[in-house]
LUMMI-433327 format. One record per residue (C-alpha): residue number from 1; residue in three letters; x negated, y, z negated. Coordinates in steps of 0.001 Angstrom, whole numbers, plus 500000, padded with zeros to 6 digits. Each point is the difference from the previous one (the first is absolute). Layout:
<NUM, ala, <X, Y, Z>>
...
END
This chain:
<1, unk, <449339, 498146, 106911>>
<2, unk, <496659, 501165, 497635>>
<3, unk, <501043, 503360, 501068>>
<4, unk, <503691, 499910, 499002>>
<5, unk, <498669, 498152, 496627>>
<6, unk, <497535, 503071, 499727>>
<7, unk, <502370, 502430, 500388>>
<8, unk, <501757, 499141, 497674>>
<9, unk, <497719, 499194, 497430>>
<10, unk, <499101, 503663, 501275>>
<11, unk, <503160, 501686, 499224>>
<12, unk, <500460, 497857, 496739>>
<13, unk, <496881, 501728, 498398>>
<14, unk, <501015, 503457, 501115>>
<15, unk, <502795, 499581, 498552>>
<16, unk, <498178, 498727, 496846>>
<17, unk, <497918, 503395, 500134>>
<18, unk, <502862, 502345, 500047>>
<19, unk, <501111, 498771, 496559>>
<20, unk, <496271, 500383, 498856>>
<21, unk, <500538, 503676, 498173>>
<22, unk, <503626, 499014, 498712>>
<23, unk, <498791, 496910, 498068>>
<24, unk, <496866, 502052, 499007>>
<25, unk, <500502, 504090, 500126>>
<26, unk, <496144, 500203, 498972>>
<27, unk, <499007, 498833, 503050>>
<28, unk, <501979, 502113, 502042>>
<29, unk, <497765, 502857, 500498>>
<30, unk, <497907, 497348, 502228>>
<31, unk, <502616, 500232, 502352>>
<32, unk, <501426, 501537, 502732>>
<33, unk, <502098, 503064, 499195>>
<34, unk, <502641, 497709, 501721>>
<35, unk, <499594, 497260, 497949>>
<36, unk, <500926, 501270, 496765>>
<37, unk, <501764, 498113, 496645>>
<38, unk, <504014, 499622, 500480>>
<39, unk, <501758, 503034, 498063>>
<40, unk, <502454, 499322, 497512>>
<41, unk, <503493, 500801, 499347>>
<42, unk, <502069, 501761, 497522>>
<43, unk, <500508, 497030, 497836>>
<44, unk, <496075, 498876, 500481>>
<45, unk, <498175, 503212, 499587>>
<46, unk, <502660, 502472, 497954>>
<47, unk, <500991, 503185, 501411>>
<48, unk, <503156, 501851, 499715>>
<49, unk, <503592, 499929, 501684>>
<50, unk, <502055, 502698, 500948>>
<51, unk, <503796, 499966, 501395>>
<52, unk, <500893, 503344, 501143>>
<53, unk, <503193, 501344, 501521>>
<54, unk, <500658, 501872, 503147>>
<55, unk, <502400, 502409, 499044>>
<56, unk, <502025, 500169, 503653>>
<57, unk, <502536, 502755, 498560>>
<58, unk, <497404, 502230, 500179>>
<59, unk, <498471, 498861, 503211>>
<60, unk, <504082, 500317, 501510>>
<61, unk, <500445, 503237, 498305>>
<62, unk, <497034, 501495, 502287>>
<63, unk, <501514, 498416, 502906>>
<64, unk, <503032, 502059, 499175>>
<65, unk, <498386, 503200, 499784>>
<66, unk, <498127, 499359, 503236>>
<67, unk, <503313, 499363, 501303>>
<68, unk, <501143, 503046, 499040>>
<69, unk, <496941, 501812, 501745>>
<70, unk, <500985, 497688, 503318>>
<71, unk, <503869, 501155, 499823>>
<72, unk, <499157, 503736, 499806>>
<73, unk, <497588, 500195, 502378>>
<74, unk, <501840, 497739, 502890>>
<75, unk, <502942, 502467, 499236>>
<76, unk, <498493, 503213, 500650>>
<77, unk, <497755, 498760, 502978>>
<78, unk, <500439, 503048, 502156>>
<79, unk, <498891, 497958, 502841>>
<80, unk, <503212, 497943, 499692>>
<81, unk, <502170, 503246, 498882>>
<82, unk, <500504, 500461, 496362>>
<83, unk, <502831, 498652, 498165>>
<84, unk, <500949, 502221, 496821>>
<85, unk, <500675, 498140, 497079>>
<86, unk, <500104, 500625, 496189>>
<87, unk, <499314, 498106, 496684>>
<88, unk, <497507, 498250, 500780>>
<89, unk, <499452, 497793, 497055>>
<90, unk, <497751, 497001, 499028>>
<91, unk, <502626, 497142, 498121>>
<92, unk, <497179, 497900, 498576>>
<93, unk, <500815, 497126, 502934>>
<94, unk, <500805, 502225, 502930>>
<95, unk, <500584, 503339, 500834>>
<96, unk, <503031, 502025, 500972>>
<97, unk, <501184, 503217, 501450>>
<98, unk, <503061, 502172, 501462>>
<99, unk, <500127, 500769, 503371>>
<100, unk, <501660, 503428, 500544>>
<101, unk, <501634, 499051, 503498>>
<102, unk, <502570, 497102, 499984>>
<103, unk, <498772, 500086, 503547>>
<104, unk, <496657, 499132, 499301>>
<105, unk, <500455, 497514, 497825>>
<106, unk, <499422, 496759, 502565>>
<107, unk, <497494, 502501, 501487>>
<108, unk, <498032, 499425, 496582>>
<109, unk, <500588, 496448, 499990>>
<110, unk, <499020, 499231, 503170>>
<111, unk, <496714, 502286, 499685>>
<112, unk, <499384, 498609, 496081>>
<113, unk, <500313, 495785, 501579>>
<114, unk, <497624, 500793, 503236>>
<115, unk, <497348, 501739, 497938>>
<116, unk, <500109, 497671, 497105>>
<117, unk, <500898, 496541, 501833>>
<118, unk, <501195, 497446, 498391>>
<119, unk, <498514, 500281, 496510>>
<120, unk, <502849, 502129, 498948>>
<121, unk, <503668, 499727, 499496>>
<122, unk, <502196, 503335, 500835>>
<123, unk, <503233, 500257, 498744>>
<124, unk, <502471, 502603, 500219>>
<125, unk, <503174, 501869, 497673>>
<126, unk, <501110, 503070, 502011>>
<127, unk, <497122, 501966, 500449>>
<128, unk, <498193, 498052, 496970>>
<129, unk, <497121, 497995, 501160>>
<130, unk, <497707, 497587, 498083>>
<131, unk, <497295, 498724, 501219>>
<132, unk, <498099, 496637, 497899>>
<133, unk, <497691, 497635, 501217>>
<134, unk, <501643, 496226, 500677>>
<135, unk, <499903, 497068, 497960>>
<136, unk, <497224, 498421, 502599>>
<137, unk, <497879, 502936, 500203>>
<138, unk, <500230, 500441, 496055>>
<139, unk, <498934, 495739, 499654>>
<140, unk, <497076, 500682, 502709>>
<141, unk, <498717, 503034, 498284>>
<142, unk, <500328, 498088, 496537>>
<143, unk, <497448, 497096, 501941>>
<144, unk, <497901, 502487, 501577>>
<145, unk, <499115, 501571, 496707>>
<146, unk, <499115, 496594, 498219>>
<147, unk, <498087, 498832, 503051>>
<148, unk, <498354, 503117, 500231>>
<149, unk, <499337, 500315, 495759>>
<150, unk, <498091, 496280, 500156>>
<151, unk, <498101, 501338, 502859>>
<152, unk, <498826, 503120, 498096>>
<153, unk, <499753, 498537, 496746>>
<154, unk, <497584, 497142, 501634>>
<155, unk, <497875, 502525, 501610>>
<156, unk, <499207, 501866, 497156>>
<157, unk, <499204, 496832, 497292>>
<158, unk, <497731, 498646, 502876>>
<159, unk, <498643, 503587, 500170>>
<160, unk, <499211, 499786, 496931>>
<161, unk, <497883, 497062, 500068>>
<162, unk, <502497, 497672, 497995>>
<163, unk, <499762, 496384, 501651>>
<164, unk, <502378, 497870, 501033>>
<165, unk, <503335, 501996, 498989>>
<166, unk, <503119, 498425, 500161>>
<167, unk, <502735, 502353, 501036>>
<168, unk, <503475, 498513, 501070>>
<169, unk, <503848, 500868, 500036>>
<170, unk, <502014, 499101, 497384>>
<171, unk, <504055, 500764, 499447>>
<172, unk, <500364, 502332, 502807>>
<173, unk, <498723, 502921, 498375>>
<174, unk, <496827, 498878, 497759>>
<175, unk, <496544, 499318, 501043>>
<176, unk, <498012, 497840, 497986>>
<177, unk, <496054, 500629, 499751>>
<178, unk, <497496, 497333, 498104>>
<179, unk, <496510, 501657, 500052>>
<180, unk, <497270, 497395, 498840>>
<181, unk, <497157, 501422, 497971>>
<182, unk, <501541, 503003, 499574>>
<183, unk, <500122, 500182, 495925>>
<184, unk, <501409, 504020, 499532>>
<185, unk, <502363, 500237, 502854>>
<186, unk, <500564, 503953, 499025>>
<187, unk, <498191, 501347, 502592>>
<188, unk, <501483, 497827, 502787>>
<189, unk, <503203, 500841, 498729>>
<190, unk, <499365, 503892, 500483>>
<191, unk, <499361, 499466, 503331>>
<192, unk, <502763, 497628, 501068>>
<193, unk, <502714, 501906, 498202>>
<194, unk, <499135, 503361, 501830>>
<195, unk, <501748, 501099, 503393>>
<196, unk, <497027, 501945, 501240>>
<197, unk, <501941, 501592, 502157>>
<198, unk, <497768, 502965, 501445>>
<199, unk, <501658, 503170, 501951>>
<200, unk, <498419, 503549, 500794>>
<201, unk, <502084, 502832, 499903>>
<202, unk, <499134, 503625, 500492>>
<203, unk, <499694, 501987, 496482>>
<204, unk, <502952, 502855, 499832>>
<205, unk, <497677, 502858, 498775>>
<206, unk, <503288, 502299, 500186>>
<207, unk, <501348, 498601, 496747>>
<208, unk, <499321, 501829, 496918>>
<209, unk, <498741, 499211, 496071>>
<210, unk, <503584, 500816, 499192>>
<211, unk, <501437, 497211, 502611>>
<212, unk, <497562, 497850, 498635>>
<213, unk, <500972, 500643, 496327>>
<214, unk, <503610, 499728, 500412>>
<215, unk, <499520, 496738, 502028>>
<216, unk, <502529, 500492, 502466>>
<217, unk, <498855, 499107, 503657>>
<218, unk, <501327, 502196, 502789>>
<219, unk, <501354, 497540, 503033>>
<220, unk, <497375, 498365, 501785>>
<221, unk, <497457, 500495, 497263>>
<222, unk, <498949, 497476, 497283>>
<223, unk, <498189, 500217, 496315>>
<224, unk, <497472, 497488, 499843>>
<225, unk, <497756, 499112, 497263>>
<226, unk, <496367, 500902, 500440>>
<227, unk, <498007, 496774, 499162>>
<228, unk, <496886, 501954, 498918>>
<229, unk, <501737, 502135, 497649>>
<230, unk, <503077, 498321, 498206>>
<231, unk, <502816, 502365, 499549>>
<232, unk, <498792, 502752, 502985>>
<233, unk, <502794, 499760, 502585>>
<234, unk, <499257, 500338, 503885>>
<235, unk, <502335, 501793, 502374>>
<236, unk, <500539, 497666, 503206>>
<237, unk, <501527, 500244, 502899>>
<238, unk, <502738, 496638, 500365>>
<239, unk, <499104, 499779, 503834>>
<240, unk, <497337, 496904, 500429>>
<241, unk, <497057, 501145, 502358>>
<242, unk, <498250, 496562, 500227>>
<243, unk, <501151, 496915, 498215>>
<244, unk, <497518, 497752, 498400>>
<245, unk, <501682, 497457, 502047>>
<246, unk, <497211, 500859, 502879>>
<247, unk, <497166, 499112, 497982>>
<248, unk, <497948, 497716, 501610>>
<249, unk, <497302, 499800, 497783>>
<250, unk, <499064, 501386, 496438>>
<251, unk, <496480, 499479, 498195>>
<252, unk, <498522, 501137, 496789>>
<253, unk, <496358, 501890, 500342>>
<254, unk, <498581, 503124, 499139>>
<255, unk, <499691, 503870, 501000>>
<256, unk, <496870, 502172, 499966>>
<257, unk, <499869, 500335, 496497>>
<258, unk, <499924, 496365, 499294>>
<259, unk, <503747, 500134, 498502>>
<260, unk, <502135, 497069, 500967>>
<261, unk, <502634, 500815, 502479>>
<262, unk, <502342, 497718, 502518>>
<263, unk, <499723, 500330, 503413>>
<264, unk, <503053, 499649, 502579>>
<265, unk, <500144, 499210, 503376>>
<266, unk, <503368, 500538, 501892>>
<267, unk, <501504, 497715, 502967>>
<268, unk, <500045, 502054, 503443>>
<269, unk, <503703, 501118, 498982>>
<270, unk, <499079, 500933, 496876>>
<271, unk, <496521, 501947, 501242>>
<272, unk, <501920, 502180, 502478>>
<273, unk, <502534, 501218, 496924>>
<274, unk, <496733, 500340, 497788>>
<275, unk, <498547, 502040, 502625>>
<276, unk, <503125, 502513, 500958>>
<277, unk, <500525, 500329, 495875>>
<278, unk, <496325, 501445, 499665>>
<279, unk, <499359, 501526, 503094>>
<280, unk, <503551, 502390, 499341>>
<281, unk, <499294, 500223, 496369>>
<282, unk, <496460, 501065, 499395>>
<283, unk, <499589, 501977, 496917>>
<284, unk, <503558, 497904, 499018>>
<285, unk, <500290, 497998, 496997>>
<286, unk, <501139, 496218, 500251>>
<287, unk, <500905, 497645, 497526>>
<288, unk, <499461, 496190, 500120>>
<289, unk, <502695, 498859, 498294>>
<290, unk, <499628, 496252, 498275>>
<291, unk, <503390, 498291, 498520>>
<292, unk, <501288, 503878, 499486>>
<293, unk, <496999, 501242, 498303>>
<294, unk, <497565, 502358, 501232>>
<295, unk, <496438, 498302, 500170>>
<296, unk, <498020, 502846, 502002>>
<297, unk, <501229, 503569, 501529>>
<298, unk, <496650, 501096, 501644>>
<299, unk, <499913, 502646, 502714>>
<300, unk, <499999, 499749, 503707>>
<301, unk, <496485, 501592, 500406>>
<302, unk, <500095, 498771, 503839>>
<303, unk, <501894, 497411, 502197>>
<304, unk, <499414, 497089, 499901>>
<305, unk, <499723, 497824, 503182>>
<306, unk, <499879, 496087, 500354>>
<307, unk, <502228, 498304, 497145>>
<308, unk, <497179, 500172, 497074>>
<309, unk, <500645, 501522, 496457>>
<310, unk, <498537, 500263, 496809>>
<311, unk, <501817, 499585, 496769>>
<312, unk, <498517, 501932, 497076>>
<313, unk, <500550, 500178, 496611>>
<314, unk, <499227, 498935, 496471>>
<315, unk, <498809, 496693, 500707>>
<316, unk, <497793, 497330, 498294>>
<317, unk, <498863, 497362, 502548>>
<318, unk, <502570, 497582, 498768>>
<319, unk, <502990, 502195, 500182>>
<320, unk, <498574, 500895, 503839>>
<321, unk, <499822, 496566, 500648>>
<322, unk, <503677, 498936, 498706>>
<323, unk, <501402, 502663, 502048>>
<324, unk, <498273, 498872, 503327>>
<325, unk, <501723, 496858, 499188>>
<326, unk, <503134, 501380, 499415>>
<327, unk, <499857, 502052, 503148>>
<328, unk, <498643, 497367, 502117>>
<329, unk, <502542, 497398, 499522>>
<330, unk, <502901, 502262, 500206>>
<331, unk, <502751, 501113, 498169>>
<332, unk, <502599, 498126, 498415>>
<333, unk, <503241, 499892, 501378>>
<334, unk, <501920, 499854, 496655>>
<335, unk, <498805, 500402, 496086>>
<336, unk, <498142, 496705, 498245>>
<337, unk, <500679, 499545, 496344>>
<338, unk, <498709, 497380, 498064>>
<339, unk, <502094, 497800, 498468>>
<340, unk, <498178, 497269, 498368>>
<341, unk, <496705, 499536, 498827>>
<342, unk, <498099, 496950, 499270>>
<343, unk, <496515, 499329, 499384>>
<344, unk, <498024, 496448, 500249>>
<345, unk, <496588, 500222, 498018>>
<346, unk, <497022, 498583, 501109>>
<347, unk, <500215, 497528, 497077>>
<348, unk, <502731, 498495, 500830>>
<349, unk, <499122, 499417, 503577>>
<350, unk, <496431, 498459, 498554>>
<351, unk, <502271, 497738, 498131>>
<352, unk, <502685, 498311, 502396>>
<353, unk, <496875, 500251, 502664>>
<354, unk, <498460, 497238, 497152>>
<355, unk, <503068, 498198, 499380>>
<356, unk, <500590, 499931, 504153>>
<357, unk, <496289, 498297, 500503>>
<358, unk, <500972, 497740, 496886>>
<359, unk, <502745, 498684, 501866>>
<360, unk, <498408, 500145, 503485>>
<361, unk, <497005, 498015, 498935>>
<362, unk, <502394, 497170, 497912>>
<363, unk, <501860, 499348, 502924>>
<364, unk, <497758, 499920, 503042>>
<365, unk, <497649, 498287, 497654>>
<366, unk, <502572, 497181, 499528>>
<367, unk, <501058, 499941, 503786>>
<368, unk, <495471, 499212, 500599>>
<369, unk, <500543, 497457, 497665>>
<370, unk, <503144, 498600, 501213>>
<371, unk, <499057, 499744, 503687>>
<372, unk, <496467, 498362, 499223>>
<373, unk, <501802, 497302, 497902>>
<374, unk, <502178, 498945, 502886>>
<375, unk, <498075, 500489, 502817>>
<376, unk, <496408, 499538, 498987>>
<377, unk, <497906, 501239, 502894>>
<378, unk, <502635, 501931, 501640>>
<379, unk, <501564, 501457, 496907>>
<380, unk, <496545, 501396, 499354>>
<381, unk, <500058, 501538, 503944>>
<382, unk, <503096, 501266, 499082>>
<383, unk, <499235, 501616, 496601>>
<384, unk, <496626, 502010, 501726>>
<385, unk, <502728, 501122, 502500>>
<386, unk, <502425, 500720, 497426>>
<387, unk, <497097, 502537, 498662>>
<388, unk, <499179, 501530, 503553>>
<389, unk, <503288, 500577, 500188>>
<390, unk, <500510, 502023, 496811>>
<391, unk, <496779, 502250, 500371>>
<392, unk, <501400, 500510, 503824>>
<393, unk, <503157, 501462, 498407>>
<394, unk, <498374, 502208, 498159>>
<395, unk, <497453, 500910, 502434>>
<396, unk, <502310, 500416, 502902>>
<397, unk, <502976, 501974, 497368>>
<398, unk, <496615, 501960, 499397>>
<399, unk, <499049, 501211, 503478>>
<400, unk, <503355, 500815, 500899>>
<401, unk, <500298, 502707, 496744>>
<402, unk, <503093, 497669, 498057>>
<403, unk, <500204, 500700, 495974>>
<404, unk, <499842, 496943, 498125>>
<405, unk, <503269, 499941, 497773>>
<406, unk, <501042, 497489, 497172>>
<407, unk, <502727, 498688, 502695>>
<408, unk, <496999, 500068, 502460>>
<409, unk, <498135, 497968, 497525>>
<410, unk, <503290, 497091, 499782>>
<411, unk, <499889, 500449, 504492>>
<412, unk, <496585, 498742, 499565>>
<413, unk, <500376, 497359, 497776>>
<414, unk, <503290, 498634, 501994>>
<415, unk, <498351, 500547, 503395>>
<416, unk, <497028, 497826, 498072>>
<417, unk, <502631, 497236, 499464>>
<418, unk, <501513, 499818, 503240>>
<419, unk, <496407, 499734, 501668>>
<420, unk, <499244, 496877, 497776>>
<421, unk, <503380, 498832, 501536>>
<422, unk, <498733, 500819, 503492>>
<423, unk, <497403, 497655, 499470>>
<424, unk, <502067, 497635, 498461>>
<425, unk, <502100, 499181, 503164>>
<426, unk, <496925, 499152, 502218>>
<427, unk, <498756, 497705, 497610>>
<428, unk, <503026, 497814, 499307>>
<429, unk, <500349, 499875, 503827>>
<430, unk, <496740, 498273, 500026>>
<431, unk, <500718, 497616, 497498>>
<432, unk, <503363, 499289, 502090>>
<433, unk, <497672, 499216, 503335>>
<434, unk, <497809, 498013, 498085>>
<435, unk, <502680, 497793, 498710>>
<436, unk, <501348, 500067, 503284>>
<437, unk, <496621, 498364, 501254>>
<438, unk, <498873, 502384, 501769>>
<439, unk, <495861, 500484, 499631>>
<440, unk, <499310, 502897, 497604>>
<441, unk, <498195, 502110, 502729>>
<442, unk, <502900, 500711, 501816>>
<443, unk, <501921, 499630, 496657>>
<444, unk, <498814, 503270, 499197>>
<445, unk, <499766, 501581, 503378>>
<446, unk, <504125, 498731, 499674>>
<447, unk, <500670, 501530, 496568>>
<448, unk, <498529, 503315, 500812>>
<449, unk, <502101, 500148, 503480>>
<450, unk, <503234, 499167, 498741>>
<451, unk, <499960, 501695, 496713>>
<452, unk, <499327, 502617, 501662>>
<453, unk, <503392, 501254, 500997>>
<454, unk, <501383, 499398, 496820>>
<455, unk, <497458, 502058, 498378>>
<456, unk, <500845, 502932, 501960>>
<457, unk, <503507, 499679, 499854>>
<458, unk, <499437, 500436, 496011>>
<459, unk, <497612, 502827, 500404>>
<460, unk, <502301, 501864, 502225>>
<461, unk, <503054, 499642, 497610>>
<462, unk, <497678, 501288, 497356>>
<463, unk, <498961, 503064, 502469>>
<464, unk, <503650, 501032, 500721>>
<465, unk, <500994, 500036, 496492>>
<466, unk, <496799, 502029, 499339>>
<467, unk, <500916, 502191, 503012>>
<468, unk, <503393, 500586, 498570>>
<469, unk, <498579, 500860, 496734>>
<470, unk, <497933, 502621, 500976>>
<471, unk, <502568, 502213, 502036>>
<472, unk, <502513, 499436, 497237>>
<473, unk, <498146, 499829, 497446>>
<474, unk, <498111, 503007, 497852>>
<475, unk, <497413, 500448, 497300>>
<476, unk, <498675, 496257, 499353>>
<477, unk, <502262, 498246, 501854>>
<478, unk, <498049, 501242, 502475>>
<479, unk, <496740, 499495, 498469>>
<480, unk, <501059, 496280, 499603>>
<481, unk, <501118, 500200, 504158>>
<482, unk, <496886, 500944, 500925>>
<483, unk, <497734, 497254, 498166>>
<484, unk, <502265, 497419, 501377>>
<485, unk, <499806, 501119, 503781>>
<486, unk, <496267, 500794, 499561>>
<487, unk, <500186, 495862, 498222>>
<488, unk, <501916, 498437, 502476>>
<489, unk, <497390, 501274, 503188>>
<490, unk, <496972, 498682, 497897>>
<491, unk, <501465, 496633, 498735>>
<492, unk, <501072, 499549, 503721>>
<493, unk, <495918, 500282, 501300>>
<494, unk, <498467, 498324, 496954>>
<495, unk, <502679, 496635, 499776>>
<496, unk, <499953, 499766, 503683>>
<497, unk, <496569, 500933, 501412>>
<498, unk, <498020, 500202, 497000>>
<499, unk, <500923, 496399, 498054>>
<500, unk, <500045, 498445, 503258>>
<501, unk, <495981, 500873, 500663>>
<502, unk, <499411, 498697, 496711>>
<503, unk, <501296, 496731, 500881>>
<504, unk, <498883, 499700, 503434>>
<505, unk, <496498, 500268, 498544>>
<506, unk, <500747, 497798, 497321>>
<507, unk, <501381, 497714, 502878>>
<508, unk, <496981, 500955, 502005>>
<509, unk, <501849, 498119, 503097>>
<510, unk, <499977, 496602, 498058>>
<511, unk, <503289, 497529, 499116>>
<512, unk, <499139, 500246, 496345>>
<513, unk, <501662, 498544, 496597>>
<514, unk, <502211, 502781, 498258>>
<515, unk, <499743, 499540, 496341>>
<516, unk, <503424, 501181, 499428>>
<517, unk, <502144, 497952, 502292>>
<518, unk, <500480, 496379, 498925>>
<519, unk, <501112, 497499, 503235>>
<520, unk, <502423, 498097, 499709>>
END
């Protein structure tokens, strides 16, 4: 039993601790680097929100000229026998073509559905066919790209050092960002909003200055813009070598001569195309090709063996940096554009963080003052519990990385009130033995036993709801979910383990008069 009551008392105190560096940041560099003050939200601290866009016509307009890519090349498979065909045209959703034989034309369908499975429709007017990707495939690639956007977006803000983001769904198409402490979102936006797509291609030195001047491509040949020289054009061959897709990993450093430059290290798929490009193009020039801009053409001195690069160009450390990011968490699968723009300033977060500990302080302080009023002895039991309870809130919402939102704020307050009822229940059920004549030793042992399932069935109402909250809930209905669950575990251990060692030792085994029960 003195080693249950010490455990407790035990746990109770840690718990205390953990809120140590939230109630007081100046203390916090005493601490653990786990221990640390609880960060803020949005609406606490200021920062900025963002609602960007996926723009999905885009992302389904590549689709289509991939598809077009797939048709032609499952058509004139030579290991399958060719099937001739003409017009061969991308229609924005689909793609369509003539076959030249009648004969051939369920040849083509048949060949087109096996190759491309399911994810594609193939329809048919005389020798006519169009080919279009089905509603289902269109709604899964549609999810696929938001699900994949959040995922990249996240990894670069937490990249970047921002903490806590909060990046969620919204509308089907729109992804909503809050970045605490971040007070000129500019720079964040550059890097969300850009594709960083990255491709290398070989450089086409057969084009001439008059090709280039007249800016007319030949098939299979692009002009791209040379990023270290706006307005220079660079001849490109259409045909991707090695996708940036088989990056693995990407870091900024430096070369010899101290100049920042990002390093690149390919997957085993990506390493062997690497190595073939180089080894059978020495004295070649590539391009690495970045959202359909030339970043770097350098020359294939020697192969290259074992998936690493090095990215060079006009770099600052910063700009090196960024791109790493970029490069590291992928490309997007569709455009971002910013929609909507807010910004929270610091001020007013100092302010409603004031008017929230106003409020806070009011109404716990009236609960204290309630509970020692009616139940003298074990009102003021409960109100030092009431107080464990809060800093173990805060402690515990610490250690486990939660922001502290206004809504978190009310969850605290409301958890705060339903704990005072936790306590509540035991002690009427005492007075109800008593009356009942029953001694107040095992008045209390009663009260605590059978109060006890009522208690919990309260708490766990409260969890669900919470529970329900959270995976429905977004922004700070969430924050709010979170200080409830995290309110309903702690008021659980301090009403039912931690009140109930204060009174046993008040008790200290003894039939004693309660000052708050009156027999009748």
């Amino acid at each position: 039993m003195m080693f249950r009551k010490l455990a407790i008392i035990f746990i109770s105190l840690f718990g205390v601790l953990l809120a140590v560096p939230s109630i007081s940041p100046k203390l916090a560099p005493y601490f653990p680097s786990w221990i640390q003050p609880i960060p803020l939200g949005l609406d606490l601290k200021g920062g900025a929100q963002l609602l960007l866009e996926v723009d999905t016509d885009v992302m389904l307009k590549e689709k289509s000229a991939q598809l077009y890519d797939e048709v032609r090349s499952a058509l004139i498979d030579r290991s399958k026998g060719v099937i001739r065909f003409s017009d061969l045209r991308n229609t924005g959703d689909g793609v369509s073509l003539i076959v030249r034989e009648s004969g051939e034309v369920s040849k083509a369908k048949g060949r087109l559905k096996s190759v491309l499975g399911n994810v594609v429709d193939v329809s048919s007017s005389g020798r006519t066919l169009t080919i279009a990707y089905t509603s289902k495939a269109r709604e899964e690639m549609i999810n696929d790209a938001m699900t994949r956007s959040i995922e990249i977006v996240r990894r670069r803000i937490d990249a970047l050092g921002t903490k806590e983001p909060s990046i969620q769904s919204q509308g089907g198409k729109y992804i909503l960002v809050q970045l605490p402490g971040v007070d000129n979102p500019e720079h964040i936006k550059e890097l969300i909003g850009k594709t960083a797509k990255m491709t290398f291609h070989l450089v086409n030195e057969n084009i001439t200055n008059e090709q280039l001047a007249s800016g007319h491509a030949p098939s299979g040949t692009m002009f791209l813009e040379y990023m270290e020289s706006p307005g220079q054009k660079i001849p490109v061959y259409s045909r991707v070598e090695v996708s940036g897709d088989s990056l693995k990993n990407s870091e900024a450093s430096f070369d010899q001569n101290n100049m920042p430059v990002v390093t690149t290290e390919f997957d085993a798929s990506g390493a062997r195309r690497f190595a073939k490009l180089t080894t059978e193009h020495v004295n070649e020039r590539f391009a690495i090709v970045l959202d359909d801009k030339v970043l770097s053409a350098p020359t294939i001195r020697e192969p290259i063996p074992g998936g690493r690069g090095q990215i060079s160009g006009n770099f600052t450390l910063q700009s090196a940096k960024d791109l790493a990011v970029l490069l590291r968490s992928g490309a997007l699968p569709a455009p971002l554009e910013v929609i909507e723009e807010r910004t929270v300033g610091a001020g007013l977060g100092a302010d409603t963080i004031a008017s929230g500990k106003i409020g806070s302080v009011v109404g716990v302080l009236f609960v204290l003052i309630f509970m020692a009023m009616l139940y003298g002895i074990f009102g003021l039991f409960a109100d030092i519990v009431l107080i464990v309870n809060l800093f173990m809130i805060i402690g515990v919402s610490a250690l486990f990385g939660a922001t502290l939102t206004l809504p978190g704020i009310a969850g605290i307050v409301l958890t705060l009130g339903m704990a005072v009822d936790a306590n509540i229940l035991p002690f009427e059920r005492i007075r109800d033995e008593v009356r009942s004549g029953v001694p107040t030793l095992r008045a209390v042992d009663y009260g605590f036993v059978r109060s006890t399932k009522t208690v919990l069935d309260g708490e766990l109402t409260n969890l669900i709801c919470a529970l329900i909250l959270f995976q429905f809930g977004a922004g700070p209905i969430r924050g709010f979910a979170v200080t409830l669950s995290i309110g309903v575990a702690t008021t659980l251990f301090t009403c039912l383990l931690l009140t109930r060692v204060f009174v046993d030792s008040y008790m200290n085994g003894k039939s004693k008069k309660i000052g708050y029960i009156k027999n009748k």
